[in-house]
DRENLUM-86695 format. One line per 3 residues: for each residue x, y, z of C-alpha. Coordinates in Angstrom, 1 decimal. Layout:
X,Y,Z ~ ...;
! end
This chain:
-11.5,18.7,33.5 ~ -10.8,19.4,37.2 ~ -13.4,18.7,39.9;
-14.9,22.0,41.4 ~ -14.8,21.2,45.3 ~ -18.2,22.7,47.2;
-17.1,25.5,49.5 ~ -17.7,24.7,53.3 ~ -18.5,27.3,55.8;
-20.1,28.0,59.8 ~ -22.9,31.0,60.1 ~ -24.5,31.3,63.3;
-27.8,31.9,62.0 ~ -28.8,31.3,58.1 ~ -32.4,32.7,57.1;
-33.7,31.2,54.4 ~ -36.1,33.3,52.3 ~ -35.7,37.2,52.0;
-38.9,38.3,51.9 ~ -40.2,40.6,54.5 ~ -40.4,38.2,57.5;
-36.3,37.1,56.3 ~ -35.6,40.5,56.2 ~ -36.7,41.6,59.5;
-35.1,38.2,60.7 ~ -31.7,39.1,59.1 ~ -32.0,42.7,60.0;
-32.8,41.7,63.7 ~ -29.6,39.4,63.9 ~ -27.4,41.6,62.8;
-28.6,45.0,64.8 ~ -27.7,42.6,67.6 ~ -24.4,42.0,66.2;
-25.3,38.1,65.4 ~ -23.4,36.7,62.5 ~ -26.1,36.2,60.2;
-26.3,35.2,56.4 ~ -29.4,35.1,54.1 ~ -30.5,33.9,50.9;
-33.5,33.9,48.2 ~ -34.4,32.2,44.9 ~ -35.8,35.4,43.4;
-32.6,36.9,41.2 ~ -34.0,40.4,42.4 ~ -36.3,42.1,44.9;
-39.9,42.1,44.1 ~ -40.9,45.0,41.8 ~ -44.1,45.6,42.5;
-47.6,43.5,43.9 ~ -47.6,41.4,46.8 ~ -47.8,42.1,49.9;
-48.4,46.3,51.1 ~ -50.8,47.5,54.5 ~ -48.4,47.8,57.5;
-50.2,47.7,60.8 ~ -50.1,49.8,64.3 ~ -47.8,47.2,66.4;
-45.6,46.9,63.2 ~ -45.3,51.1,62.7 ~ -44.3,50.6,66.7;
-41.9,47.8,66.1 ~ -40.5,49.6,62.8 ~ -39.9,52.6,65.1;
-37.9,50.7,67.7 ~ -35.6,49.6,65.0 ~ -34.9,53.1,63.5;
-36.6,52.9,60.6 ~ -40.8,54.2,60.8 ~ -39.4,57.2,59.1;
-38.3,55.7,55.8 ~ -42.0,54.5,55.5 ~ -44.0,57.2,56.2;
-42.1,59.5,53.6 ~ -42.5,56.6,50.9 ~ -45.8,55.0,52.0;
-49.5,56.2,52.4 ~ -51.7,56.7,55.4 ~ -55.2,55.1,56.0;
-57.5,57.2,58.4 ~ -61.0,55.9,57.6 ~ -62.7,53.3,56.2;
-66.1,53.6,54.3 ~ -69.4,51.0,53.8 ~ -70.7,50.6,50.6;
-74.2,48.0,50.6 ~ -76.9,47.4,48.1 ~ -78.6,50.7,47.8;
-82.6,50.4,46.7 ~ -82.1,52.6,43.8 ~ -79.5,49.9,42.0;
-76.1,49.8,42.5 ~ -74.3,50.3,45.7 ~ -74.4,53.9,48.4;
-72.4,54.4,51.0 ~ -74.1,53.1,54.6 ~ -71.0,54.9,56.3;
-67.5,55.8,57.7 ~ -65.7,55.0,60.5 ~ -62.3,55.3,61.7;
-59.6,52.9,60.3 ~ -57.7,51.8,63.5 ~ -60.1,51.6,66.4;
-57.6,50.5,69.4 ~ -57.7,53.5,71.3 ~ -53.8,52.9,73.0;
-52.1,52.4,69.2 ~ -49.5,55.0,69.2 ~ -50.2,55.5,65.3;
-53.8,55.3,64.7 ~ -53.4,54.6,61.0 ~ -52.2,51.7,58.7;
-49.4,52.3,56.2 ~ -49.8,51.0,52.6 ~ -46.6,50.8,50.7;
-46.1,47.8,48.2 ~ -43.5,45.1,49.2 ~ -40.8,46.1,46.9;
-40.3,49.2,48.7 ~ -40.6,47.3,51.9 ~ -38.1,45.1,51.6;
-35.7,48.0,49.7 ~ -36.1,49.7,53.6 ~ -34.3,46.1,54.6;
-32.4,45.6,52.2 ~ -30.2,49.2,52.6 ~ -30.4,48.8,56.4;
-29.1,45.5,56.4 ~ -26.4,46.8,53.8 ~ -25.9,49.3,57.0;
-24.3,45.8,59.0 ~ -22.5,44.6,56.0 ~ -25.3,42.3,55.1;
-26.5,41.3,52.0 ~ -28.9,39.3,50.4 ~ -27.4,36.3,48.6;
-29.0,35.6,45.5 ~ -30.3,33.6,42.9 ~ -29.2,30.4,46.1;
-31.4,27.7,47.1 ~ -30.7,25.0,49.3 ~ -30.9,21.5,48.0;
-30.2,19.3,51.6 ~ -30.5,19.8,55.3 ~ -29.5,17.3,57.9;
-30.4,17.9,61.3 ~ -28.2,16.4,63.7 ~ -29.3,13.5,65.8;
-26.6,13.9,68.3 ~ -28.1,14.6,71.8 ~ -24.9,16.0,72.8;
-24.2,18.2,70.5 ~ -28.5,19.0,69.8 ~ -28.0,20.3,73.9;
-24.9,23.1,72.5 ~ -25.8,26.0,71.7 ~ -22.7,26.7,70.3;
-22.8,23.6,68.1 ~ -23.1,23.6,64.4 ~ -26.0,21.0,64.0;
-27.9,22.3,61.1 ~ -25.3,21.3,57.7 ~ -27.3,23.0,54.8;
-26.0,22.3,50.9 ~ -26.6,25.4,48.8 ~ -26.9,26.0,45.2;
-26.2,29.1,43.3 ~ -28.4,29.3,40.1 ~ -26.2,32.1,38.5;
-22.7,30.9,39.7 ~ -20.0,32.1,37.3 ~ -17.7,29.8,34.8;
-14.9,28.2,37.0 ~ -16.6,28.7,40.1 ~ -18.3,26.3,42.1;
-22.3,26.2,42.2 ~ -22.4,24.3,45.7 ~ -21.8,25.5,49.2;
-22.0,23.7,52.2 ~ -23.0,25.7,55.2 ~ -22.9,24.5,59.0;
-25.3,26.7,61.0 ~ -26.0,27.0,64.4 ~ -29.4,28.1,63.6;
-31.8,28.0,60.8 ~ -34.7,30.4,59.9 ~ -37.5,28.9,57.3;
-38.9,32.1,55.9 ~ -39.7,31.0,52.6 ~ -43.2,31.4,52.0;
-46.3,29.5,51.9 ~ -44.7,26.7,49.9 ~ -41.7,26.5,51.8;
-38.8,24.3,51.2 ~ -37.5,24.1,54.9 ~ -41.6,23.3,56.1;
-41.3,20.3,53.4 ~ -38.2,19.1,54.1 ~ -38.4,18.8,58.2;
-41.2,16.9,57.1 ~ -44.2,19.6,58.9 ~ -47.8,19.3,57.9;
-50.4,22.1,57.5 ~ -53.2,22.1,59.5 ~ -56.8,23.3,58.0;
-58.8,23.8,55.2 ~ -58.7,25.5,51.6 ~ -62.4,27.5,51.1;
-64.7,28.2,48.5 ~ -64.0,31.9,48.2 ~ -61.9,32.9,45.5;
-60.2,36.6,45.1 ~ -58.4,38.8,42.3 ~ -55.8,41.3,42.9;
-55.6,44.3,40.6 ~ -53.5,47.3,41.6 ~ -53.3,50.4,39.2;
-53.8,53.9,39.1 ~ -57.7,54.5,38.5 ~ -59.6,57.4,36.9;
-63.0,57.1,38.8 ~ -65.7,59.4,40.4 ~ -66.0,56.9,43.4;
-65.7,59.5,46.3 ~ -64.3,56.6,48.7 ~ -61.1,56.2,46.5;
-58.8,57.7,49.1 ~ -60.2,55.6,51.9 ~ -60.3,51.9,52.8;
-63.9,50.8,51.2 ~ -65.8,47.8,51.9 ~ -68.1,47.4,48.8;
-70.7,45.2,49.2 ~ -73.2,44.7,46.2 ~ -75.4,42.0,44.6;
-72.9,41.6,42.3 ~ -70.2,40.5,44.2 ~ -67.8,41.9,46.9;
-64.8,44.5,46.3 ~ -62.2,46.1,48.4 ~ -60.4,49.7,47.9;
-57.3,50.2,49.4 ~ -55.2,53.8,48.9 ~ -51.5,53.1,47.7;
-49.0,55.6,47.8 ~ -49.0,58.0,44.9 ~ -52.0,57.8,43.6;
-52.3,54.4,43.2 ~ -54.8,51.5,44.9 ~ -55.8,48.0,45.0;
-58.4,46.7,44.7 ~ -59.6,43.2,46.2 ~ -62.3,41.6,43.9;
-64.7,38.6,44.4 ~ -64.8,36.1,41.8 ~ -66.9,32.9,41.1;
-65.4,29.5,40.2 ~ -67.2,30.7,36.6 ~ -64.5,33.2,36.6;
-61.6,31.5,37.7 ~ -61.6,27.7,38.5 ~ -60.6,25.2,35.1;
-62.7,22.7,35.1 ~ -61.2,20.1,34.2 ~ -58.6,20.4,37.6;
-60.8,22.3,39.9 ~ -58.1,24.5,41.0 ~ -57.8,28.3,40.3;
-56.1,28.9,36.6 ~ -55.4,32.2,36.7 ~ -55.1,31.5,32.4;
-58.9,31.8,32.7 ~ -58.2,35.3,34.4 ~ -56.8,38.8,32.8;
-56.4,42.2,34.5 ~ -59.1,43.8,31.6 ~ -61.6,40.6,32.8;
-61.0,41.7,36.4 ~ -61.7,45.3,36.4 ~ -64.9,44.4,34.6;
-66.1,41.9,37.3 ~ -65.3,45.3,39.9 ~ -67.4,47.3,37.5;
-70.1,45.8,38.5 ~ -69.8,46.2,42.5 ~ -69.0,49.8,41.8;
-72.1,50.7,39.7 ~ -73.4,53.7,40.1 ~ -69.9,54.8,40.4;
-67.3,54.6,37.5 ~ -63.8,53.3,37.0 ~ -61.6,52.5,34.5;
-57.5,52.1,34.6 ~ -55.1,55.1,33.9 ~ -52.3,52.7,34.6;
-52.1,48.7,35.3 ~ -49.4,48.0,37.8 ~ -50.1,44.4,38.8;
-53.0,41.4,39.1 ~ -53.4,38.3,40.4 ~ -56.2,35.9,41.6;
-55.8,33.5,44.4 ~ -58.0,31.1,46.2 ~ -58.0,31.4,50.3;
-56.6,28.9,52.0 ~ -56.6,28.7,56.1 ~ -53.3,26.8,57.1;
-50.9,26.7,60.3 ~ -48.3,24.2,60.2 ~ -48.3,21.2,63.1;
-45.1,22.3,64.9 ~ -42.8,25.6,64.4 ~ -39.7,24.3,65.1;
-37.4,20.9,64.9 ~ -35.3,21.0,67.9 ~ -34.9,24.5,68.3;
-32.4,24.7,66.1 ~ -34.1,24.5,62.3 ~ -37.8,27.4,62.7;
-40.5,28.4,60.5 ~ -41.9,31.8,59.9 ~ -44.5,33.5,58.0;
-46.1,32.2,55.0 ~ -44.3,28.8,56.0 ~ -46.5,28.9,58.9;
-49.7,30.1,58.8 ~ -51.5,31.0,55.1 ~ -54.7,32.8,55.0;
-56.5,35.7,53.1 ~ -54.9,38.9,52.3 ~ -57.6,41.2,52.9;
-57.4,41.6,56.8 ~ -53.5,43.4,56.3 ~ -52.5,40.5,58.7;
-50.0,38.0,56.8 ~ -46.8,40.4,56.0 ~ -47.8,42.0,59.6;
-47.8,38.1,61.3 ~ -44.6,37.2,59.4 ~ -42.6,40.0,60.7;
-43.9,40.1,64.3 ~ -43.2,36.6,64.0 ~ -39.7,37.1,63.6;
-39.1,40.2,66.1 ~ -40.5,37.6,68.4 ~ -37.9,34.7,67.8;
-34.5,36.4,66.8 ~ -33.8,38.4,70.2 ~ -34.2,34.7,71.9;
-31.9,33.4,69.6 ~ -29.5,36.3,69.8 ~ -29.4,35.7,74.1;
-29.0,31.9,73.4 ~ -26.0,32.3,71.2 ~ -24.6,35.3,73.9;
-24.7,33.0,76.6 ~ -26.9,35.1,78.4 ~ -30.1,32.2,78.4;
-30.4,28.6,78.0 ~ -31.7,26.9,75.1 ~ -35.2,26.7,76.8;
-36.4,30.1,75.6 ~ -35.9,29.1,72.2 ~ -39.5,27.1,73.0;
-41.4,30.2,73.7 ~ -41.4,31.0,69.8 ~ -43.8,28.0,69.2;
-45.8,28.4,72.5 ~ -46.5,32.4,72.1 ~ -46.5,32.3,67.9;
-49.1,29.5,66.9 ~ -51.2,30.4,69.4 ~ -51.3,33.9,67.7;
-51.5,32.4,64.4 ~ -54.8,30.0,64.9 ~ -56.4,32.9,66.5;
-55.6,34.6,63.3 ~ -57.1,32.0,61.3 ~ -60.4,32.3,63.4;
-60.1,35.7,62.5 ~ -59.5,34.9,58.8 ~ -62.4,32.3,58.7;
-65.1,34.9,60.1 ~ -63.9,38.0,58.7 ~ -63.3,36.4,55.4;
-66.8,34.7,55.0 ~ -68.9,37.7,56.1 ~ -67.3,39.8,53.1;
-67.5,36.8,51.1 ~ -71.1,36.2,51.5 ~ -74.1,38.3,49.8;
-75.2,41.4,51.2 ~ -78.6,41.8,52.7 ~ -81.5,43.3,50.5;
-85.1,43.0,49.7 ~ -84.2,39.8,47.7 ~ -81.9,38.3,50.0;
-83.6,38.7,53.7 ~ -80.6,36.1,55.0 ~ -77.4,38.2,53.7;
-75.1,39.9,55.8 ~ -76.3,43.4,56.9 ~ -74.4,46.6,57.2;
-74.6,46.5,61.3 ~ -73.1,43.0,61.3 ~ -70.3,43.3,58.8;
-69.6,46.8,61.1 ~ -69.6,45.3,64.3 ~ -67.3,42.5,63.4;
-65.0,44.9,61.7 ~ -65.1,46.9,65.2 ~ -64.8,44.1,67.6;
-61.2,42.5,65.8 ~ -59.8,46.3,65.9 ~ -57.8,45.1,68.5;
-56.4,41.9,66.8 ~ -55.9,43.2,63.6 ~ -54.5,46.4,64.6;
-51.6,44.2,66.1 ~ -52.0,46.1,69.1 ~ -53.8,43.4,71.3;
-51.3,40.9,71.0 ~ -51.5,38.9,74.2 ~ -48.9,35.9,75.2;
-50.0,33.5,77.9 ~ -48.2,33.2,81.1 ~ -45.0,31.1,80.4;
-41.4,31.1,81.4 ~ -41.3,35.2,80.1 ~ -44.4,36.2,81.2;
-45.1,35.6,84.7 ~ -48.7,37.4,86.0 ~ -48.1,37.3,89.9;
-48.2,41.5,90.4 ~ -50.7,42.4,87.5 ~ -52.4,44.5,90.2;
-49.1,46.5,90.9 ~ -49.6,47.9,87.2 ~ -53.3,47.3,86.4;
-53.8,48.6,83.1 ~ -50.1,47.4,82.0 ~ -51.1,44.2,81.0;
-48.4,41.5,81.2 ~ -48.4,39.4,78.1 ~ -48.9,42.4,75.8;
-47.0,45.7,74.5 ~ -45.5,48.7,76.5 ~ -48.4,50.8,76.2;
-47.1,54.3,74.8 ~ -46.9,57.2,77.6 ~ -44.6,60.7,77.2;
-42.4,61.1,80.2 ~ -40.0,64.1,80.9 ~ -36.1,63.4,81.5;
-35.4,64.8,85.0 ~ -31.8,66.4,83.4 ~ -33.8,69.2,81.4;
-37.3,68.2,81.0 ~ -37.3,67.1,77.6 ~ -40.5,65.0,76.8;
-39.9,61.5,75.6 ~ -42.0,58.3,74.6 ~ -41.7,55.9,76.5;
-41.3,53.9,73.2 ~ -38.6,55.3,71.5 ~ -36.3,54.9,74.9;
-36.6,50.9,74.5 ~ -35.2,49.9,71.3 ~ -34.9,46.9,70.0;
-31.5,46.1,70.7 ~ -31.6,42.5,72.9 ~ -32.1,43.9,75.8;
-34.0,43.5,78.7 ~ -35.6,47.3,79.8 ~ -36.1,47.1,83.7;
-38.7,50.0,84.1 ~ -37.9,50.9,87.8 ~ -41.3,53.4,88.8;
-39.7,55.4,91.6 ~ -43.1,57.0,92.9 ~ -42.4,60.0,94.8;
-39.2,60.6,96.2 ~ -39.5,63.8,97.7 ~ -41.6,61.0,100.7;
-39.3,60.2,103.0 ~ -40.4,56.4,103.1 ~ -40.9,56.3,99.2;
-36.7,57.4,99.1 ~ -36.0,54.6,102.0 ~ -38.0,52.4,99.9;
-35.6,53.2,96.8 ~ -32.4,52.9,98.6 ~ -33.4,49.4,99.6;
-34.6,48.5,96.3 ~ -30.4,49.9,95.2 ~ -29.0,47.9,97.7;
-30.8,44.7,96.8 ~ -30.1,45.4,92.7 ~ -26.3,46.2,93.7;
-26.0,42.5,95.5 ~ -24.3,39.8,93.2 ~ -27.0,37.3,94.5;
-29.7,39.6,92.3 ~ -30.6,39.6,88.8 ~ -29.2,42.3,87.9;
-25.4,41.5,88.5 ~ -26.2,38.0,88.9 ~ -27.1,38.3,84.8;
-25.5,41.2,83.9 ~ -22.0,40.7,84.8 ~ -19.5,42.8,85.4;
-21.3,45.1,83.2 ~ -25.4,45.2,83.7 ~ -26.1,47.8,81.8;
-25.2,45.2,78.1 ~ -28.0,43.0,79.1 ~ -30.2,45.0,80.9;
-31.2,48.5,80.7 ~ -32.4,50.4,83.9 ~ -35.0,53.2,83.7;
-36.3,55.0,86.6 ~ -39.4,56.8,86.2 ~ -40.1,58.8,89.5;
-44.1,60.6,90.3 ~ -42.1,63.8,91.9 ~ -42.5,67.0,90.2;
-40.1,68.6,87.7 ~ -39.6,71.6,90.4 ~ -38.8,69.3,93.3;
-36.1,67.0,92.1 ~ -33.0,66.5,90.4 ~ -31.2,63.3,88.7;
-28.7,63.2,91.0 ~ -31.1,62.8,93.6 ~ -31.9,59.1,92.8;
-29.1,56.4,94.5 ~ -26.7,55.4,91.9 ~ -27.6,52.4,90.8;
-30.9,53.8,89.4 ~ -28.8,56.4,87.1 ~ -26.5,54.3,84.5;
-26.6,57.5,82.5 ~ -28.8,61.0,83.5 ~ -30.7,59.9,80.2;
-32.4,57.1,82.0 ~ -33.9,59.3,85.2 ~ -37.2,60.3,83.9;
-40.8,61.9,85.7 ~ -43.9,61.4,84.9 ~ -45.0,64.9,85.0;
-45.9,67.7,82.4 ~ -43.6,69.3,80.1 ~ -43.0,72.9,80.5;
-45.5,73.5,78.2 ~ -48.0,70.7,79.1 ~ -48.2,69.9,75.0;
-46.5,66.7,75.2 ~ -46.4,65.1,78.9 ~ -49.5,65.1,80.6;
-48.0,63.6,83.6 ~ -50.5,60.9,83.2 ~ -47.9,57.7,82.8;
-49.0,56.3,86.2 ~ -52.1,56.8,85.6 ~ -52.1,55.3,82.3;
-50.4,52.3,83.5 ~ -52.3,51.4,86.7 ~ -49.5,52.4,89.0;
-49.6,53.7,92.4 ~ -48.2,56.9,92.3 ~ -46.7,56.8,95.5;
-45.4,53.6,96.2 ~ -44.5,52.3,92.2 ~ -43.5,49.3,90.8;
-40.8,47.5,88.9 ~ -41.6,46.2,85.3 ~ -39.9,44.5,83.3;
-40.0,44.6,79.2 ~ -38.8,42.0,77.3 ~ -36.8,42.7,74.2;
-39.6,42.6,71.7 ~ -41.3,45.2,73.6 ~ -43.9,43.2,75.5;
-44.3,43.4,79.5 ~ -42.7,40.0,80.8 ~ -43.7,40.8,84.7;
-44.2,43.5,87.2 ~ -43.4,43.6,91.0 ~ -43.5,45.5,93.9;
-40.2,46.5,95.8 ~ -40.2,44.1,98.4 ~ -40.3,41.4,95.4;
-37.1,41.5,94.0 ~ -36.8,37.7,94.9 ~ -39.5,37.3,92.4;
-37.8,38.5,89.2 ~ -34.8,37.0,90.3 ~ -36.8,33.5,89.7;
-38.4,34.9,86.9 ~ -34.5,36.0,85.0 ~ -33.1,32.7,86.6;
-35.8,30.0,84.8 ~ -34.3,30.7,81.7 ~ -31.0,33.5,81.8;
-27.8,31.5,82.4 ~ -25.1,32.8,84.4;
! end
């Protein structure tokens, strides 16, 4: 019988994994035109369960890719969230209601609950959109890293070599692949092969608290069924959360009674059944009533609080998600972390394998991602054990009352909305000017503002006019140009950004506008100016000449963008956004010198 010979290939980028923090990986790469491949055990997509509440900073981030719409038609919208606590009459009453997202700058003050498997069919049809699809049922069985400084030092090398197997290969053909990759993304979930096999250890502790998982269509005459509802009785802790249609989940606190086998001490979910976990909620909802009009999906889980030692091996094999940090479910933060996890590293590999920056800024993903992920875990520690523990009554004086469980919730709006993200200073965020834009803090997200294009006075988010597309968006604030000084101020600022010495043709080449995209945003008034006014440099397109002033039916633009953004409204600023949306610096005019350092520590030429 003839020997079947493995297959050999090159891919820039494999992803390994193809859930959602794989998909938005793979999607990412191949927006930017990278030549990506990825692959997943699972013979199909997931059907239903697992991973569903989207986030403010991920709507924002979905938006910059296209693709917000597709969820909000499919998914459903949480407004408000409501207390429920041991009520003197037996039973539980509601102790109140309070908005759901509580960061007053998130663009979409809501969370979006849509179950994974619709999630990842978004991905999956827009990576179909690049030619792109999921390989599956493939697993890799080796990985050798290169120990070659040489060729380690590349970045056009192919250091990674990666032997695949296909579990559903067909009769005559060959089951093995091997794959040379440039780069290699772990995204492969909390137990994940790549982690394991670059030899990465976990860091932290499994706790006590153990959870079920029961999603299903309820009949019920809880009047809290629609909103986010923290349940807190003497019989143990629950969570409601609204799925689209008119499905929910529900998050329910077991004991080790319920759940742990005593003979291993682990959780068997064999001792566990969707009919036993509905009637341990029961219990937390009395007064109220439920009972299952359809069962969808159920699991139980114990919570463990994890991030792994180091996210990377060279900067050429990473880790993402799950394979990174594990925690509990209930704060809507792991598929949230996992996919803000890979917005963050794929536009750095995408610039490295352009030749537009050096293999340094591969290093930021570490420095600015497990910082992020152990202040989750804090989070997760704190958040978790204050729903975890008893509720205060008459019988238990030393439980956790209404006001603290509330005022926690509150104070981590920020954090868990996603919209307080905050990177410390490094080679791509560099705090010298803060005061030139006080409220734009460097570090975090382009805070949303409407604008109006100069050309007609359309209104525009500021938000929707830097995509994520790879590029750097130089934000030049014009201030007001109709001033004399303010216009000899601009012309100078031209001149400098026209000299081959500056960033901007230093990095961009004979053509800028690939790497960098130029926005002016002037203070002048609709009535007093025209596009063409502005020196030519500053107007790539008439599109990118914008004024912060009202619309022409002050509905939209408030003409409040300065304002909003600590800028003087006379003199401006430059700032600069990175490709993931976050503010990398700001500087005055006279500065320019300073973001050529800033491009120059890690762009090449």
């Amino acid at each position: 019988m003839p020997v079947l010979l493995a297959k050999e290939s090159d891919v820039d980028v494999l992803v390994i994994g193809a859930g959602p923090a794989g998909l938005m990986a793979a999607s990412s790469l191949a927006k930017a035109g990278v030549n990506v491949r990825i692959i997943d055990q699972r013979p199909n997509k997931v059907a239903a369960g697992q991973a569903d509440g989207l986030q403010p900073r991920t709507l924002e981030v979905f938006q910059s890719y296209g693709l917000l719409h597709h969820f909000e038609e499919q998914g459903n919208q949480l407004h408000m969230v409501a207390f429920y606590n041991p009520s003197s009459k037996g039973g539980v009453e509601r102790t109140g209601r309070v908005q759901a997202i509580n960061a007053s700058t998130a663009r979409y003050p809501f969370e979006i609950t849509l179950h994974q498997g619709a999630i990842e069919a978004i991905f999956l049809d827009f990576l179909a959109s690049f030619g792109v699809q999921v390989e599956r049922p493939v697993i890799p069985t080796s990985m050798q890293l290169s120990a070659d400084e040489k060729e380690l030092k590349d970045p056009q090398s192919h250091p990674v070599k990666i032997t695949l197997q296909n579990l559903d290969a067909k009769a005559g053909q060959p089951d093995t692949e091997i794959v040379h990759a440039k780069y290699v993304i772990g995204a492969d979930g909390a137990h994940s092969w790549v982690r394991k096999a670059l030899g990465i250890s976990m860091e932290g502790e499994q706790s006590d608290y153990i959870w079920g998982v029961l999603d299903m269509v309820p009949e019920t005459d809880f009047p809290d069924i629609r909103n986010k509802s923290a349940i807190h009785s003497n019989n143990g802790s629950c969570m409601v959360i609204p799925r689209e249609g008119d499905k929910i989940r529900l998050y329910i606190q077991l004991t080790d009674t319920d759940a742990v086998n005593p003979l291993t001490g682990r959780v068997d979910k064999e001792k566990m059944s969707a009919e036993k976990l509905l009637q341990v909620a029961k219990k937390s909802f009395y007064p109220y009533t439920i009972q299952p009009k359809e069962v969808e999906w159920w699991t139980i889980y114990g919570i463990g609080q994890r991030v792994a030692s180091k996210f990377s091996a060279n900067e050429r094999v990473f880790i993402a998600g799950d394979a990174c940090h594990t925690h509990s479910p209930k704060g809507g933060q792991g598929m949230n972390a996992s996919m803000i996890d890979t917005h963050n590293l794929t536009w750095k590999i995408a610039h490295v394998l352009r030749g537009w920056a050096n293999m340094s800024l591969l290093k930021t993903y570490e420095y600015e991602r497990r910082k992020y992920a152990q202040d989750l875990i804090y989070f997760d520690k704190t958040f978790s054990a204050l729903f975890s523990e008893k509720p205060a009554s008459e019988e238990n004086q030393g439980g956790v009352t209404h006001e603290q469980f509330l005022e926690a919730f509150l104070s981590f709006g920020l954090f868990t909305s996603g919209i307080g993200i905050h990177y410390a200073p490094s080679a791509i965020v560099n705090t010298k000017h803060q005061s030139h834009a006080s409220n734009l803090i460097i570090g975090q997200r382009i805070l949303p503002s409407v604008f109006i294009r100069a050309a007609d006075a359309r209104p525009f988010e500021i938000q929707d006019l830097i995509p994520s597309d790879a590029r750097f968006k130089v934000l030049v604030f014009a201030g007001d140009i109709t001033e004399v000084s303010q216009m000899r101020r601009l012309r100078v600022l031209g001149e400098k950004l026209g000299k081959p010495e500056h960033f901007y043709n230093k990095f961009g080449g004979k053509e800028p506008s690939a790497a960098f995209d130029l926005i002016t945003i002037s203070s002048s008034k609709k009535e007093q100016v025209d596009a063409t006014d502005f020196p030519e440099v500053f107007r790539p397109h008439l599109n990118n000449i914008l004024l912060d002033d009202e619309d022409m039916h002050a509905r939209v633009a408030k003409g409040t963008g300065y304002d909003t953004y600590g800028i003087d409204r006379a003199r401006g600023a430059v700032v600069v956004v990175r490709p993931d949306g976050y503010v990398g610096m700001v500087a005055p005019f006279e500065d320019v010198a300073d973001i050529d350092q800033y491009f120059s520590s890690f762009m090449t030429v």
